[in-house]
Structure formats: structure tokens, C-alpha cells
VOGUKOL-716875 format. One line per 3 residues: their letters; for each residue x, y, z of N, C-alpha, C. Coordinates in nm, 2 decimals. Each point is the difference from the previous one (the first is absolute). Layout:
BEGIN
A) X Y Z X Y Z X Y Z | ...
// end
This chain:
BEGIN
XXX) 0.09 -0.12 0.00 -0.09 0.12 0.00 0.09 0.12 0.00 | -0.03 0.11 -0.08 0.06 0.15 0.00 -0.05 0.07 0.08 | 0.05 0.10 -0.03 -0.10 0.17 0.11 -0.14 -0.02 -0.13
XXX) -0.01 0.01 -0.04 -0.15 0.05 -0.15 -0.07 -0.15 0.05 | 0.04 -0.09 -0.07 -0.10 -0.11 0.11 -0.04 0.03 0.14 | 0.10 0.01 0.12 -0.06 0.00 0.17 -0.10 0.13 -0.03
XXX) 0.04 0.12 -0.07 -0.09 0.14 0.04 -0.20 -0.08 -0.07 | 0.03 -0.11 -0.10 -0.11 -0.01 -0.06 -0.11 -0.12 0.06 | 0.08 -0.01 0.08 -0.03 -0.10 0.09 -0.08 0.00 0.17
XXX) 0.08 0.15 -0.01 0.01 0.01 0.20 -0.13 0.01 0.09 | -0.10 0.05 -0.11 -0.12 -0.03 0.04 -0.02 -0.15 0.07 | -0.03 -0.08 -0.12 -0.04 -0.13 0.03 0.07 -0.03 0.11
XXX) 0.17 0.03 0.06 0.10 -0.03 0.04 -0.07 -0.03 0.15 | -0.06 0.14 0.01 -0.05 0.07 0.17 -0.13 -0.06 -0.01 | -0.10 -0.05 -0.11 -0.08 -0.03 0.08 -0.03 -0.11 -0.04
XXX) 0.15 -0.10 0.02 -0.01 -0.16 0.01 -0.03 -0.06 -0.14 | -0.06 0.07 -0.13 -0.01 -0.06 -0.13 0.09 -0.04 -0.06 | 0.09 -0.01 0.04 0.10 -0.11 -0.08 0.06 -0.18 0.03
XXX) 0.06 -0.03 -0.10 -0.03 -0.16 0.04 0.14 0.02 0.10 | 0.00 -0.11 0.07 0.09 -0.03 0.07 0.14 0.04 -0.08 | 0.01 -0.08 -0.11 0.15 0.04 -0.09 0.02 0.12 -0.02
XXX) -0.11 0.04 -0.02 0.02 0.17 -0.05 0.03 0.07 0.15 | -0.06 -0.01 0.09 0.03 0.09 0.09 0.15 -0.04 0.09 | 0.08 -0.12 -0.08 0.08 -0.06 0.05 0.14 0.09 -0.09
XXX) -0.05 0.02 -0.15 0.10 0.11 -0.07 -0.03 0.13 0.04 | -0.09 0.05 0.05 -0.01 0.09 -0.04 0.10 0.05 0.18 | -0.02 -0.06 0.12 0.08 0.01 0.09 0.13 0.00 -0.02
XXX) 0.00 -0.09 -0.04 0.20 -0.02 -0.09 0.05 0.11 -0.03 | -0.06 0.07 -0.09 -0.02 0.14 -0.06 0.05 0.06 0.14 | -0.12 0.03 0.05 0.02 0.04 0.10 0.14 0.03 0.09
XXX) 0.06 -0.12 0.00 0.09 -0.01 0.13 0.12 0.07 -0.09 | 0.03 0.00 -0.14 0.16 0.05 -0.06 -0.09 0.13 -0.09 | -0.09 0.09 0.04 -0.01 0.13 -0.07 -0.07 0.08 0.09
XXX) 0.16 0.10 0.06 -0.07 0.08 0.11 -0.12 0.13 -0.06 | 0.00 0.01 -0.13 -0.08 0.12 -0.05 -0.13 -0.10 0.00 | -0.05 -0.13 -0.04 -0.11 -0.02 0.02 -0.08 -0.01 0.14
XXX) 0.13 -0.03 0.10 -0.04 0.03 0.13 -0.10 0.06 0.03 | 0.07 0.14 -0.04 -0.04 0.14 0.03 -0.09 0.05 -0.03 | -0.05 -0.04 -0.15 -0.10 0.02 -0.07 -0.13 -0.07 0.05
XXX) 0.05 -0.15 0.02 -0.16 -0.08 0.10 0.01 0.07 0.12 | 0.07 0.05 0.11 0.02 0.08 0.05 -0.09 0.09 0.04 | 0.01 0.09 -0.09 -0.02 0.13 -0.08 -0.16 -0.02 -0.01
XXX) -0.03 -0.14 -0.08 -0.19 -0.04 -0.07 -0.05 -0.03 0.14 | 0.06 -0.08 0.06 -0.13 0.01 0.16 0.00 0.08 0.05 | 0.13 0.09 0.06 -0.06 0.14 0.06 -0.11 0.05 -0.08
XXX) 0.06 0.06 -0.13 -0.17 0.03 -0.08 -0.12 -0.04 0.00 | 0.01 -0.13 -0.03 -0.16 -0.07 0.05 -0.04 0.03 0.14 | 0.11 -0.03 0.06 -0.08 0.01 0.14 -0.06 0.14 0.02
XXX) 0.04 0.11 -0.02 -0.04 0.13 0.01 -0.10 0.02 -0.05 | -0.03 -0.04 -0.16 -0.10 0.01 -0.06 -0.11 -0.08 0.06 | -0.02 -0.08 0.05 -0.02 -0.08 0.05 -0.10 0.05 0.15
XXX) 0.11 0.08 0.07 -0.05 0.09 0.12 -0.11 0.12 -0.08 | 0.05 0.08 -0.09 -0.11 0.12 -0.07 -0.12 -0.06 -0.09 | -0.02 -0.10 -0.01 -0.10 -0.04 -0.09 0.08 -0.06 -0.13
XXX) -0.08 -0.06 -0.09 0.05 -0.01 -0.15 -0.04 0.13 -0.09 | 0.15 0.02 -0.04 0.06 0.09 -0.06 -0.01 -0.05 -0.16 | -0.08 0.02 -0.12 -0.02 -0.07 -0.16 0.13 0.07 -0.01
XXX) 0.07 -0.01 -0.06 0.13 0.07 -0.11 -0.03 -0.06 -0.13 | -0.02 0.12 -0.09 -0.01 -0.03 -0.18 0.10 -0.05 -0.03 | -0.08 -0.13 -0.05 0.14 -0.10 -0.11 0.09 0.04 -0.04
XXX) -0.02 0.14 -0.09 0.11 0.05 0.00 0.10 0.11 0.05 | -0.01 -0.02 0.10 0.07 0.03 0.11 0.07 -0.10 0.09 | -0.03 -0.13 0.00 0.06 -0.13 0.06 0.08 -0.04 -0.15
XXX) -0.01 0.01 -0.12 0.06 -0.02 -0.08 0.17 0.03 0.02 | -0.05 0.15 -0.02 0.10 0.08 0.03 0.13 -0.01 0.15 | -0.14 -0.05 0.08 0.08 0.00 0.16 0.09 -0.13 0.00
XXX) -0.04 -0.11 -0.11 0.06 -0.13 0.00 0.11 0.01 -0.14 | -0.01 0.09 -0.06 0.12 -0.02 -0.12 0.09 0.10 0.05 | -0.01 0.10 0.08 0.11 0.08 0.09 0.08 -0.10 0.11
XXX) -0.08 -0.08 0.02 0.09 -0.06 0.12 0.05 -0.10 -0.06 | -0.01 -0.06 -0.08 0.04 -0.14 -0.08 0.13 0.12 -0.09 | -0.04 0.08 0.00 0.13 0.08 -0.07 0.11 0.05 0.13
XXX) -0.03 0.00 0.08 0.08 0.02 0.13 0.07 -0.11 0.07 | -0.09 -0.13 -0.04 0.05 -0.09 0.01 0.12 -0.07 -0.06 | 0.00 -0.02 -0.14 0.08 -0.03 -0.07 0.13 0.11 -0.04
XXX) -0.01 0.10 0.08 0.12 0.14 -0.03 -0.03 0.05 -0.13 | -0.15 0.01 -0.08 0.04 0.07 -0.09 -0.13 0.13 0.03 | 0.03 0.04 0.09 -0.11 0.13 0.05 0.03 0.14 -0.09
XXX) -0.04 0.08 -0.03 0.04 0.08 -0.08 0.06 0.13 0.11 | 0.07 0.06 -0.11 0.08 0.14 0.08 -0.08 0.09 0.08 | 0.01 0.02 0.13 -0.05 0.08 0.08 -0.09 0.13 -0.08
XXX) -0.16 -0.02 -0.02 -0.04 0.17 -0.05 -0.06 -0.09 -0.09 | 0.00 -0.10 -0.09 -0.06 -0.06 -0.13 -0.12 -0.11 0.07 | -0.09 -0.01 -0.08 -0.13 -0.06 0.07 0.00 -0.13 -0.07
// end
């Protein structure tokens, strides 16, 4: 499993939908990539907040966006500070 697999995954990850194998790589993953740490990390704090205020919709495209930025941050190909 990569970082673009676990991020596409992490849902199911947290609420138990994955098969055993899967949630067996996708921990693997886990244990040798401190940025995905961070990032599941990162998604339960958020849920759980959101979570406390009510459900919060965010437009598709804007989760688009929020998942092809970080999958670009992921892999080190983020763009130069100021470019969207």
C-alpha cells in the first residue's frame, strides 16, 4: 500500500470496513511512514471535532480539492508557496 491508497482508504480504515488483509497493509503502511501517521492523525482529530459541532456537508468539490492537495503534499510534489 502507498500514501494515495491509505488516504483512499482511511475511512473504511476507522470504521472497521476493511478485510482483515487490508487493514493488516494498510497498518504496515502505517508503522514505516511518519507523514501518513500524521495525516490519520490529523483525519480523527477532524472527525472527531466535526463530529462535536454537528455534520458539517463540504461540496465535492472542495473534498476534491482538499484530497488532491494533500496527496500532492504527500508525495513531495506540492506546488511553490502562493500557487493554488
Amino acid at each position: 500500500m502507498n500514501c494515495a491508497e491509505l488516504i483512499a482508504v482511511i475511512l473504511e480504515y476507522l470504521e472497521g470496513g476493511l478485510t482483515p488483509e487490508d487493514a493488516a497493509e494498510f497498518e504496515a503502511h502505517l508503522a514505516n511512514c511518519p507523514p501518513c501517521r500524521a495525516y490519520l492523525a490529523t483525519y480523527r482529530r477532524a472527525k472527531a471535532m466535526a463530529a462535536d459541532v454537528g455534520r458539517i456537508e463540504i461540496p465535492d468539490e472542495m473534498k476534491e480539492r482538499l484530497r488532491e492537495f494533500l496527496l500532492r503534499r504527500l508525495s513531495g510534489n506540492a506546488p511553490a508557496s502562493g500557487a493554488s
